[in-house]
C-alpha positions as YAML, in Angstrom:
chain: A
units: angstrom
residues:
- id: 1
  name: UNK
  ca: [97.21, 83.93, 104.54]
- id: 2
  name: UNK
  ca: [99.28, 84.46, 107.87]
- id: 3
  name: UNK
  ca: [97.37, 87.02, 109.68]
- id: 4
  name: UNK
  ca: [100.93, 89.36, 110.72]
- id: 5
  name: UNK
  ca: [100.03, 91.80, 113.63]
- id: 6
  name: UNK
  ca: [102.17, 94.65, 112.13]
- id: 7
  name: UNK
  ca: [99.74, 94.47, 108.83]
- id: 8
  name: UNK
  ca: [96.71, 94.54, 110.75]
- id: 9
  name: UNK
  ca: [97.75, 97.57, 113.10]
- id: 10
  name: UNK
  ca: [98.44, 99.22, 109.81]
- id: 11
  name: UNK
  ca: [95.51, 99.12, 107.80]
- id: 12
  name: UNK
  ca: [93.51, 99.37, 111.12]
- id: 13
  name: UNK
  ca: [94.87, 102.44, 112.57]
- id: 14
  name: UNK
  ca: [96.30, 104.31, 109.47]
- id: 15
  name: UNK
  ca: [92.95, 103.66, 107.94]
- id: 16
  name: UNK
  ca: [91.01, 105.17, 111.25]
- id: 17
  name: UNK
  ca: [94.07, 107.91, 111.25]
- id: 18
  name: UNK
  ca: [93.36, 108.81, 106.96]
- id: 19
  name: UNK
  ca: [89.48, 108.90, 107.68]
- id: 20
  name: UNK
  ca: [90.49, 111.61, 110.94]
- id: 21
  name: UNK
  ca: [92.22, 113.38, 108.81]
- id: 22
  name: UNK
  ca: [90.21, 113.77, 105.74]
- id: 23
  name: UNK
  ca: [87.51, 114.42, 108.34]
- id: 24
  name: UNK
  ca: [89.28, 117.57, 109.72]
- id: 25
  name: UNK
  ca: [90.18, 118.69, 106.39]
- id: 26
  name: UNK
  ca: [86.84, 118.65, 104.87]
- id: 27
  name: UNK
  ca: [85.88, 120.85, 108.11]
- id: 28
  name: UNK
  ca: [88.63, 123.28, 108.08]
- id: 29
  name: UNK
  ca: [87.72, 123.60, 104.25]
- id: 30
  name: UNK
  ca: [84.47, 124.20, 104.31]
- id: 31
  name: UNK
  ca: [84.47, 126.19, 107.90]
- id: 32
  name: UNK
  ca: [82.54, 124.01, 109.71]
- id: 33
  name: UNK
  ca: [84.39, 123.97, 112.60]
- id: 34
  name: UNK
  ca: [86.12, 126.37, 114.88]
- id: 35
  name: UNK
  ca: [89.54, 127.35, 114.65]
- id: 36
  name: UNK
  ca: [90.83, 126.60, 117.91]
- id: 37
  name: UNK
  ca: [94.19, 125.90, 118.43]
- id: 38
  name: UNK
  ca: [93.35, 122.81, 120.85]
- id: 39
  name: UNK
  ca: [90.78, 121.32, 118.59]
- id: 40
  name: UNK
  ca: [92.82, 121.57, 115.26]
- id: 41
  name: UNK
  ca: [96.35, 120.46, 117.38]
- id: 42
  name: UNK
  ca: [94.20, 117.30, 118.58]
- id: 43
  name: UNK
  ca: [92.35, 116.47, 115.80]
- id: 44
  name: UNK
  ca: [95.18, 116.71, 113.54]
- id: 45
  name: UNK
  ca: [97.96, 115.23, 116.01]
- id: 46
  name: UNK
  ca: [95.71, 112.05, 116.63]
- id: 47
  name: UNK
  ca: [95.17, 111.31, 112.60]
- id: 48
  name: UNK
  ca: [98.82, 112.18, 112.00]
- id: 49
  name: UNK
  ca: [99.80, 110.10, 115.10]
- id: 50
  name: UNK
  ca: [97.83, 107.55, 113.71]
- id: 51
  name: UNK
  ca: [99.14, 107.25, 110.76]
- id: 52
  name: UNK
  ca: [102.43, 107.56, 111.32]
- id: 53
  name: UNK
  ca: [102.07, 104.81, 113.64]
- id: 54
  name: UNK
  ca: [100.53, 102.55, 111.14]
- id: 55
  name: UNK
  ca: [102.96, 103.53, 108.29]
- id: 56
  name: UNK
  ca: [106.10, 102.72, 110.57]
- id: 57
  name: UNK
  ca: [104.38, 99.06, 111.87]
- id: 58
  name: UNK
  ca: [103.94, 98.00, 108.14]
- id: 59
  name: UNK
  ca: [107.92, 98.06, 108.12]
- id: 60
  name: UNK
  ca: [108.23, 95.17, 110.96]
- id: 61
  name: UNK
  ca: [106.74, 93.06, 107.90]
- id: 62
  name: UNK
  ca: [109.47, 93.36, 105.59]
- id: 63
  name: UNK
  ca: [112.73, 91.15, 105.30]
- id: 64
  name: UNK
  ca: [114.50, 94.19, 105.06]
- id: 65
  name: UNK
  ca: [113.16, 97.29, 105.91]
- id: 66
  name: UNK
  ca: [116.14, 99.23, 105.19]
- id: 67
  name: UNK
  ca: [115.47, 99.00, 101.24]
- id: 68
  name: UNK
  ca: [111.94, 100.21, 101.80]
- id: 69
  name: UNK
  ca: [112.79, 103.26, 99.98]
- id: 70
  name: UNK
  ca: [112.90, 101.50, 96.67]
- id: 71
  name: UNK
  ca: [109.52, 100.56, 96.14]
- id: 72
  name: UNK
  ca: [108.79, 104.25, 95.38]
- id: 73
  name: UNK
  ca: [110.29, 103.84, 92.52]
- id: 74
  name: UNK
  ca: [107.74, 101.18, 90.97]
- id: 75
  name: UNK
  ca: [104.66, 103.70, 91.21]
- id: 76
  name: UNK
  ca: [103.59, 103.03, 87.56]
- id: 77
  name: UNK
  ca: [102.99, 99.67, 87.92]
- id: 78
  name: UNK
  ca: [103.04, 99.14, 91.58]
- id: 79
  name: UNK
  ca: [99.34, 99.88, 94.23]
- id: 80
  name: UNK
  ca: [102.29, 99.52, 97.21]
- id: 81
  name: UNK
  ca: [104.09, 102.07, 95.32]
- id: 82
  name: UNK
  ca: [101.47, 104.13, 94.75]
- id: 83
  name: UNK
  ca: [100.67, 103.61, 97.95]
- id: 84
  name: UNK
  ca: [103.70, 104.94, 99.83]
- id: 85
  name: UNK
  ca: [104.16, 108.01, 96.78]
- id: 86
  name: UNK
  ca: [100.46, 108.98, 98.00]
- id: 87
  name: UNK
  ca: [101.35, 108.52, 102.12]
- id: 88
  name: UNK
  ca: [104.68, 110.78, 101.70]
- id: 89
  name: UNK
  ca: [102.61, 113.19, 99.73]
- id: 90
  name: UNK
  ca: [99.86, 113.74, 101.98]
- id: 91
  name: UNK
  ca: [102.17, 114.66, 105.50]
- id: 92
  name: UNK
  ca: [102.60, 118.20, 103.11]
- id: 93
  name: UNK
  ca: [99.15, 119.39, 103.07]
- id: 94
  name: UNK
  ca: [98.10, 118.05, 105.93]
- id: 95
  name: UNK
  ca: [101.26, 119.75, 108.08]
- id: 96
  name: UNK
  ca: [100.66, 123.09, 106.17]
- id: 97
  name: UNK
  ca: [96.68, 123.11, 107.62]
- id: 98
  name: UNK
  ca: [97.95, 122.49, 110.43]
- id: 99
  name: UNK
  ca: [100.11, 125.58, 110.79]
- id: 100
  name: UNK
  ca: [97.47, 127.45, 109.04]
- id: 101
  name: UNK
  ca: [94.72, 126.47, 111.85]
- id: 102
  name: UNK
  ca: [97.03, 127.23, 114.67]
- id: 103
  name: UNK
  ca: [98.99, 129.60, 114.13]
- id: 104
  name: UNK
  ca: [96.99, 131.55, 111.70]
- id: 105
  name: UNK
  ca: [93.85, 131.07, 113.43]
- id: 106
  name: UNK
  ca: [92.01, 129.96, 110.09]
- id: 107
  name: UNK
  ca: [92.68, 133.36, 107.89]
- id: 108
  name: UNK
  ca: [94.80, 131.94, 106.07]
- id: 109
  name: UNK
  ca: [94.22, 132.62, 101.97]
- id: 110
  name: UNK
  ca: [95.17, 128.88, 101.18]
- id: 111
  name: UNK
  ca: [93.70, 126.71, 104.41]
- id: 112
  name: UNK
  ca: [90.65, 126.02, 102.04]
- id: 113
  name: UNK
  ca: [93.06, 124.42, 99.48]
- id: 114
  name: UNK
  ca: [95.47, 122.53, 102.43]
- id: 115
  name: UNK
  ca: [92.27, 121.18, 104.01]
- id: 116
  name: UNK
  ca: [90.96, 119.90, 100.77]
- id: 117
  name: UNK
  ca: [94.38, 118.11, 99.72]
- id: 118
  name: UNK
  ca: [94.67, 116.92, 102.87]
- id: 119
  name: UNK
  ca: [91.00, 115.11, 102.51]
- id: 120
  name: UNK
  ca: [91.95, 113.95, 98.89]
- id: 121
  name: UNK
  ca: [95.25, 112.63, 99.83]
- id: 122
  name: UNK
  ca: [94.09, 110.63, 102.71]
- id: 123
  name: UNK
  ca: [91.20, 109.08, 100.65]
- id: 124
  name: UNK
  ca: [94.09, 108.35, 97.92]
- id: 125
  name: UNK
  ca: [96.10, 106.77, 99.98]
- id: 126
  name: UNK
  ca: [93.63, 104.24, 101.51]
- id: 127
  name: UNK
  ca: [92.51, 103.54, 98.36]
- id: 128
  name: UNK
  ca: [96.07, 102.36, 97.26]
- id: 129
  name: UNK
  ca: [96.10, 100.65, 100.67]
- id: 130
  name: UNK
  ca: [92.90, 98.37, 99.65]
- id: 131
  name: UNK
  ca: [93.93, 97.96, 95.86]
- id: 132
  name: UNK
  ca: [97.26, 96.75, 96.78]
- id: 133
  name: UNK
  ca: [95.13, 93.34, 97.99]
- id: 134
  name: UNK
  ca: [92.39, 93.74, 95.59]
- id: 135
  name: UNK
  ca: [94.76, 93.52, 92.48]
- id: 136
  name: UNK
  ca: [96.26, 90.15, 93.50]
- id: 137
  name: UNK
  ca: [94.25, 87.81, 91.22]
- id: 138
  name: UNK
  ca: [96.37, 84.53, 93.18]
- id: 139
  name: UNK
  ca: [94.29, 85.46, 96.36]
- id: 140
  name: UNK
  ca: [90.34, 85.15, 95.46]
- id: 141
  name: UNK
  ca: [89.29, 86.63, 98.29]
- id: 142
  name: UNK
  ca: [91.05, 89.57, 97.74]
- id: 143
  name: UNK
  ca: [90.56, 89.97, 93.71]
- id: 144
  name: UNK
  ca: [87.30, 91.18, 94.31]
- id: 145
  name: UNK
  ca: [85.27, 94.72, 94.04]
- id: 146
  name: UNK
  ca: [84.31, 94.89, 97.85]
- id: 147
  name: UNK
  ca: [88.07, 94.98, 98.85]
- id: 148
  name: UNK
  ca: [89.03, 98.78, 97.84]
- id: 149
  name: UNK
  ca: [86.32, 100.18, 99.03]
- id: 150
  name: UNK
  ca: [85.57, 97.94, 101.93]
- id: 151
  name: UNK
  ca: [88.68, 99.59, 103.26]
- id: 152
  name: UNK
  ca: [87.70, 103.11, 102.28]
- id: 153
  name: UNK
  ca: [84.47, 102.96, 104.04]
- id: 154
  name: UNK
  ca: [86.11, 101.08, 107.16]
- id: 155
  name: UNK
  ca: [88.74, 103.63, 107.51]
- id: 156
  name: UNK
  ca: [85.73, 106.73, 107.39]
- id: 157
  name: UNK
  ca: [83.90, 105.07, 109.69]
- id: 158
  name: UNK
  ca: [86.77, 104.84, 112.23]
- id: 159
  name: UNK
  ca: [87.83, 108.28, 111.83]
- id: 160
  name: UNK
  ca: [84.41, 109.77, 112.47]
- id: 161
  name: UNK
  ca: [84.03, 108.16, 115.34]
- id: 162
  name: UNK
  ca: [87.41, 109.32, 116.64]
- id: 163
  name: UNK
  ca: [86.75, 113.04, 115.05]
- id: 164
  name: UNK
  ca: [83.63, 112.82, 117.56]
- id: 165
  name: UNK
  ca: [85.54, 112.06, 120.35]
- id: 166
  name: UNK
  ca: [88.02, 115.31, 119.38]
- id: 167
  name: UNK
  ca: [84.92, 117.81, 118.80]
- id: 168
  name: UNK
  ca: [82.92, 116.27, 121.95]
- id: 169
  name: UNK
  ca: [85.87, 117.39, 123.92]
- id: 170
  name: UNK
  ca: [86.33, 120.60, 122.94]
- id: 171
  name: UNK
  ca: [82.81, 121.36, 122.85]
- id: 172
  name: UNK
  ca: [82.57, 121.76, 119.02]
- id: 173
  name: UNK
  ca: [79.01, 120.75, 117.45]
- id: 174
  name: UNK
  ca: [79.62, 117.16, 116.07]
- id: 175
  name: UNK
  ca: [76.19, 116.89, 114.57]
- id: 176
  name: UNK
  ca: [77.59, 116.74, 111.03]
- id: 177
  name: UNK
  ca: [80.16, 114.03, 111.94]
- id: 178
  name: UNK
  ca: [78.11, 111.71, 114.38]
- id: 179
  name: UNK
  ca: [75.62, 111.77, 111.33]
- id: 180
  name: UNK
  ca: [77.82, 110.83, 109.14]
- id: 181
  name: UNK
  ca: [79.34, 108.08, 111.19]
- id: 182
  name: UNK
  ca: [76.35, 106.00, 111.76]
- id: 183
  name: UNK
  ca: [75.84, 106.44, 107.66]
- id: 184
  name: UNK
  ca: [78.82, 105.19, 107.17]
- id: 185
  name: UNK
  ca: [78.75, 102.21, 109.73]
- id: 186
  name: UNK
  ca: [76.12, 101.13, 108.14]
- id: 187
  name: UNK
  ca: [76.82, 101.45, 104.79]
- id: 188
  name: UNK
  ca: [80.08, 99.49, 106.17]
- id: 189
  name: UNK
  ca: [78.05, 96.93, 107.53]
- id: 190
  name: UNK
  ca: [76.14, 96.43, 104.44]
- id: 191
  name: UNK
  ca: [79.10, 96.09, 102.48]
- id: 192
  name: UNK
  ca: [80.98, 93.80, 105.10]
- id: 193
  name: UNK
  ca: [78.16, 91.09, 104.84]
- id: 194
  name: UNK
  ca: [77.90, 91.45, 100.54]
- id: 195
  name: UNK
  ca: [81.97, 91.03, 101.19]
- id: 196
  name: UNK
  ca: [81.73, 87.78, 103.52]
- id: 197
  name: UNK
  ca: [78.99, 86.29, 101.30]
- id: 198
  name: UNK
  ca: [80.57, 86.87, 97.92]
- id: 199
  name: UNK
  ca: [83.68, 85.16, 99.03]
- id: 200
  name: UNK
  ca: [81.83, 82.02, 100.39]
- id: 201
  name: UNK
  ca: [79.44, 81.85, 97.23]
- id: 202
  name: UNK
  ca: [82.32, 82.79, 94.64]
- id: 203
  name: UNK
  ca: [83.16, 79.33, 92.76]
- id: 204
  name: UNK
  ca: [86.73, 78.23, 92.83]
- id: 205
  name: UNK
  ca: [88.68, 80.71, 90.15]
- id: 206
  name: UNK
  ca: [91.23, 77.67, 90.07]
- id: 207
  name: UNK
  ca: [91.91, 73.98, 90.48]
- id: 208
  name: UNK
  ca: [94.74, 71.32, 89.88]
- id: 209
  name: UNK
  ca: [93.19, 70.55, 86.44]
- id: 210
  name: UNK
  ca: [93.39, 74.09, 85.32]
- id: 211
  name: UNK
  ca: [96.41, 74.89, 86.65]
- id: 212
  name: UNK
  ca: [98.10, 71.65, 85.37]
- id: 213
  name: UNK
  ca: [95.94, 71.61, 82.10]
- id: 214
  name: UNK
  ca: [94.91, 68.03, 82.35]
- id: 215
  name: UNK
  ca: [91.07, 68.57, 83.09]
- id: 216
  name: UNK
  ca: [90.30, 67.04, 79.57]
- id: 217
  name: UNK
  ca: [91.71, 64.34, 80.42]
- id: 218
  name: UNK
  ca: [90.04, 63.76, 84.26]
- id: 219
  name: UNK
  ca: [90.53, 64.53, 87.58]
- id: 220
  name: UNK
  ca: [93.85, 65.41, 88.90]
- id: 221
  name: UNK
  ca: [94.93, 64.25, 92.04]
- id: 222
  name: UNK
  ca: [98.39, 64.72, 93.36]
- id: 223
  name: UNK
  ca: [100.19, 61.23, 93.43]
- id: 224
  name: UNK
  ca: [102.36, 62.40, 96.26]
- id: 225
  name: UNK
  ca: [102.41, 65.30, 99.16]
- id: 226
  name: UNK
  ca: [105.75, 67.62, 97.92]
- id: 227
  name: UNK
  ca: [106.93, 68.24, 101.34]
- id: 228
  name: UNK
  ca: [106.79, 65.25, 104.14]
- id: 229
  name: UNK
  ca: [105.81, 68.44, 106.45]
- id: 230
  name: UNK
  ca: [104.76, 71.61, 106.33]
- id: 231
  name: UNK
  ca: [106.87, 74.47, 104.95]
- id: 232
  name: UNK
  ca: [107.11, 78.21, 104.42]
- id: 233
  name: UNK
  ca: [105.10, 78.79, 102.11]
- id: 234
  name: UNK
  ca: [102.14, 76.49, 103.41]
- id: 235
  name: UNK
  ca: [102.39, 78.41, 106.64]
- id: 236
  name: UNK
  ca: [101.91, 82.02, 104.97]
- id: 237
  name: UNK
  ca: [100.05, 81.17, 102.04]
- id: 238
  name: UNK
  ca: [98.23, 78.27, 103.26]
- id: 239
  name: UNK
  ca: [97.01, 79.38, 106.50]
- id: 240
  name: UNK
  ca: [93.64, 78.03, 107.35]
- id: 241
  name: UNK
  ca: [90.94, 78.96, 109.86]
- id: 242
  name: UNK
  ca: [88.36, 76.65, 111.16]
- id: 243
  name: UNK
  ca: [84.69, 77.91, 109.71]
- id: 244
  name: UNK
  ca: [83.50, 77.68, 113.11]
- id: 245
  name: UNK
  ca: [85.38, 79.97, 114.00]
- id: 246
  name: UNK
  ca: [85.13, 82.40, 111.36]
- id: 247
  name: UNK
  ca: [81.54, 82.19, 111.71]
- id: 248
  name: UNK
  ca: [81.64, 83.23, 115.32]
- id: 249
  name: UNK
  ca: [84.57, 85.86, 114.64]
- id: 250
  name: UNK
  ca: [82.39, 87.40, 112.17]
- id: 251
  name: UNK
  ca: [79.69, 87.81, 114.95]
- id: 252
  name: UNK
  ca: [82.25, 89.50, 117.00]
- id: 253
  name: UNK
  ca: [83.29, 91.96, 114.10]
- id: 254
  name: UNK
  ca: [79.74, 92.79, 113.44]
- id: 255
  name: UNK
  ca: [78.90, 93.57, 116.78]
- id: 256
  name: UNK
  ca: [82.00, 95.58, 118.00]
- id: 257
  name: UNK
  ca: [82.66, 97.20, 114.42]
- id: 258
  name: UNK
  ca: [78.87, 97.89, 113.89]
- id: 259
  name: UNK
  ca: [76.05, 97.17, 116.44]
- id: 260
  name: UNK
  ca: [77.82, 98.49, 119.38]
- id: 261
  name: UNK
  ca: [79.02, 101.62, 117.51]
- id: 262
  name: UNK
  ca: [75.93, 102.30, 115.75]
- id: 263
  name: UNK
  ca: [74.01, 102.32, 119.29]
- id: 264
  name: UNK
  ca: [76.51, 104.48, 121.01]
- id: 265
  name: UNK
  ca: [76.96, 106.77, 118.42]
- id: 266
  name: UNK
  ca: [72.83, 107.54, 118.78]
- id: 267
  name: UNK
  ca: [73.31, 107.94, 122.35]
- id: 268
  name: UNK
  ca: [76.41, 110.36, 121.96]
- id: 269
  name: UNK
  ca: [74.55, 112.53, 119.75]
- id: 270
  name: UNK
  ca: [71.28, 112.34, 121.83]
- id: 271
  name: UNK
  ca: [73.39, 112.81, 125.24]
- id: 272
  name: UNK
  ca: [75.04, 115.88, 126.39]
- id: 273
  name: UNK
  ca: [78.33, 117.02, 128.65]
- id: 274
  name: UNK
  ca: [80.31, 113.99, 129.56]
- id: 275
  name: UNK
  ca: [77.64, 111.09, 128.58]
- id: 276
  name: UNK
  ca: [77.64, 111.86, 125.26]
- id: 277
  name: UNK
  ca: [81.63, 112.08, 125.00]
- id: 278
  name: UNK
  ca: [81.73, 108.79, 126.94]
- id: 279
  name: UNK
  ca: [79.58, 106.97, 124.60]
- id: 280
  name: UNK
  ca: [81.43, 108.47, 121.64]
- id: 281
  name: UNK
  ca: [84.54, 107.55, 123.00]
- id: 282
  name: UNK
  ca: [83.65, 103.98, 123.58]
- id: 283
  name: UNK
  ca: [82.02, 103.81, 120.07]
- id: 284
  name: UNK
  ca: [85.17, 104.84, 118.57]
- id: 285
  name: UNK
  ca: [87.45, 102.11, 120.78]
- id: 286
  name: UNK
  ca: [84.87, 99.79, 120.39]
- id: 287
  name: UNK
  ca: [85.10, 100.27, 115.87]
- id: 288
  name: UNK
  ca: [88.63, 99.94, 116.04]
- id: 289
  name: UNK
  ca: [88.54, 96.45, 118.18]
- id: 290
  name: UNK
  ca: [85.94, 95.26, 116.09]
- id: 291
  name: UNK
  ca: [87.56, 96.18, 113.12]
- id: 292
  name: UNK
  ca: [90.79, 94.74, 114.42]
- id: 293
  name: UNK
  ca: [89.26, 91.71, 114.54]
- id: 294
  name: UNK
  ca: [87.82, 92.02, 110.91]
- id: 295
  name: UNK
  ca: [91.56, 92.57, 109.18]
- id: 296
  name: UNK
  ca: [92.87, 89.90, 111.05]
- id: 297
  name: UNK
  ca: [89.48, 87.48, 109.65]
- id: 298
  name: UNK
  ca: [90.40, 89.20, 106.53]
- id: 299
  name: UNK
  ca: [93.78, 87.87, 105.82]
- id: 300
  name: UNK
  ca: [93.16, 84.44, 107.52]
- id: 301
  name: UNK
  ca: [90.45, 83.59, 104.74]
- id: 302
  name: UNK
  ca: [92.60, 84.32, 102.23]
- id: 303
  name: UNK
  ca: [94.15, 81.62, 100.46]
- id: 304
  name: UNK
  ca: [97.04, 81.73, 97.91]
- id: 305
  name: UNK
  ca: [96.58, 79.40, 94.80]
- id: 306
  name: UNK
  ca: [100.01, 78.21, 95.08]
- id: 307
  name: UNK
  ca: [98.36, 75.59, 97.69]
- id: 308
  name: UNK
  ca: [96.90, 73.71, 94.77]
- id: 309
  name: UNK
  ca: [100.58, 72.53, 94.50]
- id: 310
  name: UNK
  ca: [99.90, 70.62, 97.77]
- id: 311
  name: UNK
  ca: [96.58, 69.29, 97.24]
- id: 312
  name: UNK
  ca: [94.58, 71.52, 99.30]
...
């Protein structure tokens, strides 16, 4: 597929923007973090800013944006329905925690329930995101388990590395959350090579003598090209990256989505005063390049069976 920039920033940084968020709830919930007004303004203003940021981008992809409002309507049937139902839902809860941290200081009789809705609409909403791609059965390299939560575990990952940054700068303990960001970059990682090798090992789910129904009969081979050059749909559905360099992007997405952040991460929660906030903070930008890289990888191995139709 056409790797589009305003898909990628969206999954990237609404994903890193949900996992901030749920983050922050689960916190706020449980009281395992103080109730500063700075810390829960910053911490909640970057996830929100995030993911408001990402929700907006994913309109520069549409043909027309203004009917965007429709798809709500196709939520029983529709992940990118769901998707957008779940996204709308969430700004409630996670607006009323925010009130409830600031201006209530945390005394609040509901911020337990706010904080949890908040963490269970952020983690609904991402996993809309990834099933949206994992439900297309035309795409193989999408109609596959890894996909959903692949993106669940990408967008935690991301977020605790950001929430560091937040509680690091405030002074907060971020024990808890550094902990559970080098668990989950690794568990990421993990996934992110079973991902990469299922797709290259996974035999072709199609072919031009299923799809044209002659395979009793032979091989099919089309007689003649349908297009003396390249058209629309060979461009978006047929775009193709050299395996050299997927191979060596790969590399690149393992080591600033993983390595890099994995070592940093250590070092921000061995360090203390400004080392250990600027090795969290370049763990976090480093994830989100890395992973930048990955969603763009991610939709440029993708291939759309309609290419059969061409011979490819």
């Amino acid at each position: 597929m056409n790797p589009a920039f305003s898909v990628i920033f969206f999954t990237v940084f609404s994903g890193a923007g949900y996992g901030v968020l749920a983050l922050f709830g689960l916190l706020a919930a449980l009281h395992l973090v103080p109730f500063d007004k700075g810390l829960g303004l910053t911490g909640l203003g970057l996830g929100f800013a995030a993911v408001s940021a990402g929700l907006l981008s994913s309109t520069a992809h549409l043909g027309r944006p203004e009917r965007a409002w429709r798809a709500f309507s196709q939520w029983r049937s529709s992940w990118l329905s769901r998707e957008g139902v779940a996204a709308v839902a969430t700004y409630g809860p996670v607006i009323l925690l925010a009130y409830c941290w600031v201006y209530r200081s945390g005394d609040a009789m509901t911020l337990e329930l706010w904080g949890v809705l908040t963490a269970i609409g952020a983690a609904l909403t991402v996993a809309c995101t990834g099933k949206i791609y994992q439900s297309l059965k035309t795409i193989p390299q999408w109609h596959t388990g890894w996909t959903a939560p692949g993106y669940l575990v990408l967008g935690l990952a991301a977020g605790a590395l950001w929430s560091q940054v937040v509680l690091l700068a405030f002074g907060a303990d971020n024990r808890l959350v550094g902990t559970i960001a080098l668990a989950v970059l690794l568990a990421g990682w993990g996934l992110k090579r079973a991902y990469w090798k299922a797709i290259d090992e996974a035999p072709a789910s199609s072919s031009a003598e299923t799809a044209t129904g002659l395979g009793r009969v032979g091989s099919v081979t089309p007689f003649e090209a349908p297009h003396t050059s390249d058209n629309y749909l060979l461009k978006e559905m047929g775009y193709r990256v050299a395996r050299k360099h997927a191979v060596q992007l790969r590399r690149y997405t393992e080591g600033l989505a993983f390595a890099l952040p994995l070592g940093l991460g250590i070092l921000a929660l061995a360090a203390e005063g400004w080392i250990g906030l600027a090795a969290a903070l370049l763990a976090a930008v480093s994830v989100t390049a890395g992973q930048l890289i990955e969603r763009w990888l991610f939709f440029a191995e993708a291939r759309h069976v309609v290419t059969l139709f061409y011979g490819r």
